[in-house]
N, C-alpha and C positions, 0 to 999 in steps of 0.2 A: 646782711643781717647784723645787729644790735644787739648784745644782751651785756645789762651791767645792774648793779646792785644799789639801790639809792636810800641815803639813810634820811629818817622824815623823825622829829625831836615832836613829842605832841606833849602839850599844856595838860593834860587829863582827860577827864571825859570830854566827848565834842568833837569835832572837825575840824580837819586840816585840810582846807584846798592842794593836793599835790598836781591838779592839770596842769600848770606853768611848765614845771618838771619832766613832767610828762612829755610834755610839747616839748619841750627843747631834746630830748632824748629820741624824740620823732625826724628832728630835724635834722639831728649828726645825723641819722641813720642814712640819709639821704634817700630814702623807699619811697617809691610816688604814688605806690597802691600796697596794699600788703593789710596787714594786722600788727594790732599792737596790746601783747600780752603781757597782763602787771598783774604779781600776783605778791602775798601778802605772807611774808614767813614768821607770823605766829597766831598764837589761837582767840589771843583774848581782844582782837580787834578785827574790823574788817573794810571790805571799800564798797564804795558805791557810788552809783551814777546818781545826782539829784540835781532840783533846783539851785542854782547861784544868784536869783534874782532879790527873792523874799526870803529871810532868813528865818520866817516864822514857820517855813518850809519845813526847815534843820529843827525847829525847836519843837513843833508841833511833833517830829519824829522821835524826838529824845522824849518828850512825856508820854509820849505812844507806850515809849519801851517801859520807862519807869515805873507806869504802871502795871501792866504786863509782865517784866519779868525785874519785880525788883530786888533790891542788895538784900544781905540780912545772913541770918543762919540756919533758915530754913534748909538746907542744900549740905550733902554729904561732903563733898569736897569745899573743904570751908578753912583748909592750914594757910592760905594764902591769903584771906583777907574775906570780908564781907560783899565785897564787891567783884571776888574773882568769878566762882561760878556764872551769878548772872552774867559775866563779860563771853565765859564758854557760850550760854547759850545767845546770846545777840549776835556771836561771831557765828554758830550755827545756822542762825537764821538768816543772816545776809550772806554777805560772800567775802570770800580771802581770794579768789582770783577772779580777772573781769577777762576779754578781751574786745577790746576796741576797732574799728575801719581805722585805716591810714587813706587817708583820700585827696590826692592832689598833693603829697608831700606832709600833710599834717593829720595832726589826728582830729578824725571826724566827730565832734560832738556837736548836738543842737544849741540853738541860740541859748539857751538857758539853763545847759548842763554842764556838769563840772564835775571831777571824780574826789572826792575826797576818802580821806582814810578817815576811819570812824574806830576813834580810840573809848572801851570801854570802859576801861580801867581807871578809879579817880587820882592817879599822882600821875606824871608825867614819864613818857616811858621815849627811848629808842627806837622805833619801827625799821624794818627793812623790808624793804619792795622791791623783787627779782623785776623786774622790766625786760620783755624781750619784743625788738621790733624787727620784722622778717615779710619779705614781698619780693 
């Protein structure tokens, strides 16, 4: 078993591919089958398995949201900025923790998938992601 703490710097809103990271956290671990659990220590972002192929994937997803649930002052909790709440509720709706197959040594994603952190928030912030790989 694996567990270590991985710091991930995101640009603002949008995606961060952490799979690479990911994978190589898989790889010390040396696990040939097992799970691989990453989870997300805060509120106003979250991860998820998507598309890596077409990016219009990522994008068609952020206007999903934009529309849906957008910044403003409409929202009680509002000391933080115009865009915190909405980031509570995006982070509600997705997920702050995944966990993954480790399959053959690596971790098991489809041709096309890729786990990114999905940062709500529009400045760029620190993220930490608990990773634990155990098999």
């Amino acid at each position: 078993m694996k567990q270590l703490t991985l710091p991930f710097r995101t640009p603002g809103r949008g995606f961060t591919d952490i799979s690479d990271a990911l994978a190589e956290v898989v790889s010390e671990a040396r696990v040939e089958t097992g799970l691989c659990h990453i989870f997300l220590m805060h509120t106003s972002a979250s991860l998820i398995v998507q598309e890596n192929a077409d990016p219009d994937v990522l994008r068609d997803l952020e206007e999903w949201m934009l529309r849906h649930i957008p910044d403003g002052d409409a929202y009680h909790h509002s000391a933080e900025g115009p865009d915190d709440m909405p980031a509570h509720i995006r982070a509600a709706l997705t997920a702050t923790s995944l966990t993954l197959p480790v399959q053959h040594g690596k971790l098991a994603l489809g041709t096309w998938q890729a786990v990114y952190l999905y940062e709500h928030r529009h400045h760029p912030h620190l993220r930490q992601v608990l990773v634990t790989v155990m098999g």
